[in-house]
C-alpha positions in Angstrom: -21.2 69.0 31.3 -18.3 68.1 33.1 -15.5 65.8 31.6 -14.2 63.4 33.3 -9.9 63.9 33.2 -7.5 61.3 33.6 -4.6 62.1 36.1 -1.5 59.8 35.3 -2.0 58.5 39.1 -5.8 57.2 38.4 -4.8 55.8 35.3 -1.7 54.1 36.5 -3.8 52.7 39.2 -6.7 51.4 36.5 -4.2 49.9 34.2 -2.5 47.6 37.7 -6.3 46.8 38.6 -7.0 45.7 35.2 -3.7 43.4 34.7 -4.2 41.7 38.1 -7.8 41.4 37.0 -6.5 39.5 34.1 -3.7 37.7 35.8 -6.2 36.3 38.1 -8.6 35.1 35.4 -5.6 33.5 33.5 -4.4 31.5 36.5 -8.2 30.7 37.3 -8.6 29.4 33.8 -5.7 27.3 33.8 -6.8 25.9 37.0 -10.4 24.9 35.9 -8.6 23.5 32.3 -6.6 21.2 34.6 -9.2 19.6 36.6 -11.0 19.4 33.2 -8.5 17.4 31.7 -7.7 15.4 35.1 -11.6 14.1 34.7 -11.4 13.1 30.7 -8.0 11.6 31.4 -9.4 9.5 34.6 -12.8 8.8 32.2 -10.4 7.4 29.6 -8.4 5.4 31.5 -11.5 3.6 32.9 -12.7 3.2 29.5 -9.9 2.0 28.2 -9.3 -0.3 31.1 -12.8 -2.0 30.8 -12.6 -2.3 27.2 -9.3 -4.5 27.4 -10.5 -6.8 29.8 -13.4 -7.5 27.5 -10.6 -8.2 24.8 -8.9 -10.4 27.5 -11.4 -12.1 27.8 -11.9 -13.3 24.2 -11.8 -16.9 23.9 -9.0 -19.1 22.2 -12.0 -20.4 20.4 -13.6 -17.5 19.3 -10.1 -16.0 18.1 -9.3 -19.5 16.1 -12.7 -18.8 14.6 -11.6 -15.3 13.5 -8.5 -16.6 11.6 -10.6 -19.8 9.9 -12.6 -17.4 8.2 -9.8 -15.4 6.9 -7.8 -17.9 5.8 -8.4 -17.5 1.8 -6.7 -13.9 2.6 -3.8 -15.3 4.5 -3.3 -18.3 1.5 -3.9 -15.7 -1.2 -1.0 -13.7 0.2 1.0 -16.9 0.9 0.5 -17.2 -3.0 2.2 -14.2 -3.9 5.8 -15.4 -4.0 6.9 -19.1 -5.1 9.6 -21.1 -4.4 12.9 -20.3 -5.7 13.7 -23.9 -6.6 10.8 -24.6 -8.8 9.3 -21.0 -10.2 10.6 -21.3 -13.9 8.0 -24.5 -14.3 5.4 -22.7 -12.5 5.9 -19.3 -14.5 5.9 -21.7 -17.8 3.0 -23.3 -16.9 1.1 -19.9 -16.1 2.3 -18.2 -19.4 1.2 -21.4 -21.3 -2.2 -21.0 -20.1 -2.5 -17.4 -20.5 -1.0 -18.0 -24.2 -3.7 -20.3 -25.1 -6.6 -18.2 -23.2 -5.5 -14.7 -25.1 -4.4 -16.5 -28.6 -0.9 -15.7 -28.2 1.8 -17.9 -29.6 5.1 -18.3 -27.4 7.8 -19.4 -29.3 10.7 -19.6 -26.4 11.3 -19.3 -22.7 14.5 -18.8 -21.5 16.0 -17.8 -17.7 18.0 -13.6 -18.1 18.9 -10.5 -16.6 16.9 -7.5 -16.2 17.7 -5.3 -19.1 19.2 -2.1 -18.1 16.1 0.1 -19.9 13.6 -1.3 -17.7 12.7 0.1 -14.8 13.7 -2.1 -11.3 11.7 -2.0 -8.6 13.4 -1.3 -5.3 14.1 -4.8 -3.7 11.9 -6.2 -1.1 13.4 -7.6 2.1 13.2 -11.7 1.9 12.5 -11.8 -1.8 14.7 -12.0 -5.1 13.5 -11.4 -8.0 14.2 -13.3 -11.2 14.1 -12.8 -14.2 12.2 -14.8 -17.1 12.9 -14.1 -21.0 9.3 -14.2 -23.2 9.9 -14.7 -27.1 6.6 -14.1 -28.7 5.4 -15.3 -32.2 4.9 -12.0 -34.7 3.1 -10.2 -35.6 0.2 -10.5 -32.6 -3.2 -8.8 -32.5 -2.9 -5.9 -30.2 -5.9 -6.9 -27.8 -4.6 -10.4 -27.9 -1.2 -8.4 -26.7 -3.0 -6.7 -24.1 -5.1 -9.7 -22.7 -2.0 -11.4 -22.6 -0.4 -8.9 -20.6 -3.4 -8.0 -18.3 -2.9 -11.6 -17.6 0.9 -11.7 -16.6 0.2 -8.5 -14.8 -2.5 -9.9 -12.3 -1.0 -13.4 -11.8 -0.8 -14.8 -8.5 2.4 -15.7 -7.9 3.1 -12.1 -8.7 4.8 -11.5 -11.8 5.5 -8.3 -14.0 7.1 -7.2 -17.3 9.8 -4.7 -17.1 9.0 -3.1 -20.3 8.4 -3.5 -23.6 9.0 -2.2 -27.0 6.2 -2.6 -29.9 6.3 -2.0 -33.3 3.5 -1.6 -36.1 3.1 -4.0 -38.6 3.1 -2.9 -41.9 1.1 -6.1 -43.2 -1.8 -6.6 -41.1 -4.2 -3.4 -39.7 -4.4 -4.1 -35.5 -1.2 -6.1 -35.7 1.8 -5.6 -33.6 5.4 -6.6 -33.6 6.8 -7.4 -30.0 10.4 -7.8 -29.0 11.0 -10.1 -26.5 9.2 -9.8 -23.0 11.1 -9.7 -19.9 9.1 -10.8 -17.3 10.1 -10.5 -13.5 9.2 -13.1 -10.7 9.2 -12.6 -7.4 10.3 -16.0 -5.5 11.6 -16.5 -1.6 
């Protein structure tokens, strides 16, 4: 049997065959990649292209049409804030009605400042927030408490308390003692 022995020469020149080998396979693949890409970019832009002169040529009509039938969305969200001017009768008027509906008694209303233990949202740009002191009659229920709050929490104009501090009551069982609620309202 004879083995085959690799001089330094033949196996220099295998090793320069073999890297121009590859060299030519990397610049062919790169080549092939490019006109690859050139066809899905050219297919895209065509697509693209036909697609917005469809758009284009979307009626006035047929986009008033679109924004009719979203229009409880856009007065919904036009709900969220109030008026500056007029929010502490509107904010009254809400926590009146969601007094009576959770059996909640609300002995006084009164404009404040956010106390310092509550935790402030960051400000929104174009809104204020203001700040609307709750005085509630004790002791409550607890679930009327938490109806009542539910309530004030999903309200549209958007309203929410920035804390709260409950006590037991020693005389009835599910019975709670509240200090009073302060209650911020977003208004532009």
């Amino acid at each position: 049997m004879n083995k085959f022995h690799f001089i330094a020469t033949s196996l220099h020149k295998i090793l320069i065959i073999s890297l121009l080998l590859i060299i030519c396979l990397i610049i062919g693949g790169f080549y092939y990649a490019q006109i690859w890409l050139k066809d899905i970019a050219v297919n895209s832009k065509s697509n693209s292209s036909q697609s917005t002169t469809s758009y284009g040529s979307t009626s006035q009509a047929q986009l008033q049409t679109e924004l009719s039938n979203q229009k409880v969305a856009v007065d919904k969200a036009a709900g969220i804030v109030i008026s500056s001017q007029d929010y502490q009768n509107k904010i009254k008027q809400d926590l009146d009605k969601y007094a009576l509906d959770t059996g909640v008694t609300i002995t006084d209303y009164g404009p404040t400042q956010p106390d310092s233990t509550g935790s402030i949202a960051t400000p929104i740009n174009g809104l204020q927030s203001n700040y609307v002191k709750v005085t509630i009659k004790n002791p409550i229920p607890y679930t009327n408490l938490i109806k009542f709050i539910k309530a004030i929490e999903t309200n549209i104009p958007k309203m929410e308390l920035t804390g709260i501090s409950l006590s037991h009551s020693e005389n009835s069982g599910d019975s709670v003692m509240v200090k009073p609620l302060i209650i911020e309202v977003y208004t532009k």
